[in-house]
C-alpha positions, -999 to 999 in steps of 0.1 A, spaced: -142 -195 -329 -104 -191 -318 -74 -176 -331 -41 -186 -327 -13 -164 -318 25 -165 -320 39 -147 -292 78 -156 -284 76 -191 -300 49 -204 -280 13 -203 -289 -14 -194 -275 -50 -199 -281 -73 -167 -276 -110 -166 -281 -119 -132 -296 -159 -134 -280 -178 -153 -252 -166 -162 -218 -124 -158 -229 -125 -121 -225 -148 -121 -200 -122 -142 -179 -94 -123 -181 -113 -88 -178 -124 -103 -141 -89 -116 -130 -74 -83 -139 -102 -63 -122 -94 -89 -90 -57 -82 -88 -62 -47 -94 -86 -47 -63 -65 -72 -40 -39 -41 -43 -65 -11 -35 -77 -38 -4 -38 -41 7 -35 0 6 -68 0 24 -52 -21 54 -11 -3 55 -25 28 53 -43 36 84 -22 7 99 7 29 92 -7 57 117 -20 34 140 19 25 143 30 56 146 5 69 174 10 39 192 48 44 191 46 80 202 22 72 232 34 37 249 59 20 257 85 2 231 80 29 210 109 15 186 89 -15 178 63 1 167 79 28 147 97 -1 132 64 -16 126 52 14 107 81 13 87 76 -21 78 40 -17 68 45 15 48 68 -3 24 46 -31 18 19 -6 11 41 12 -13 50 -22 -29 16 -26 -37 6 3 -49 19 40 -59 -7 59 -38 8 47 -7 36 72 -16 17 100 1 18 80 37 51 93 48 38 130 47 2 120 64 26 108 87 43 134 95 10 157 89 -4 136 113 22 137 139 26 174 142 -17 180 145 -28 157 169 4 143 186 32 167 191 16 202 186 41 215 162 66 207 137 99 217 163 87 198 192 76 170 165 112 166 152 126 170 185 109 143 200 114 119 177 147 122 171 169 124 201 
């Protein structure tokens, strides 16, 4: 059985049991993971970039490259917010040894 539905002048058909629901429950659910899997990926990408641009050579590049790869996270999804201080978090504990020399080093 299907109901029809007047939405901005154009109509659409939409089947109120069976495999219709079931449909668009599983696309949603698949875009809403496709975003979780593309967090999952810039995030520890993100301090990969960072440690690699603190430790070798063309350090620039790869900071860029962090950059880059934060904001596509953050395009994705909101969580990815949060990189930026793990960053920075990140940077002082196990790369600079304090917030001073941190900032000092990174921005001459």
């Amino acid at each position: 059985m299907a109901i029809h539905i007047r939405t901005l002048g154009c109509q659409r058909e939409a089947v109120d049991e069976g495999v219709g629901g079931a449909l668009v429950r599983v696309s949603v659910t698949d875009i809403v993971q496709r975003a979780v899997s593309l967090v999952g990926l810039c995030y520890p990408l993100t301090l990969y970039c960072l440690l690699r641009g603190a430790t070798g050579a063309r350090g620039t590049a790869w900071y860029a490259a962090g950059v880059e790869t934060c904001a596509m996270g953050m395009a994705s999804k909101e969580v990815m917010v949060t990189a930026p201080v793990v960053a920075f978090l990140f940077d002082r504990t196990f790369i600079a040894g304090s917030f001073k020399k941190g900032l000092r080093l990174r921005w001459r």
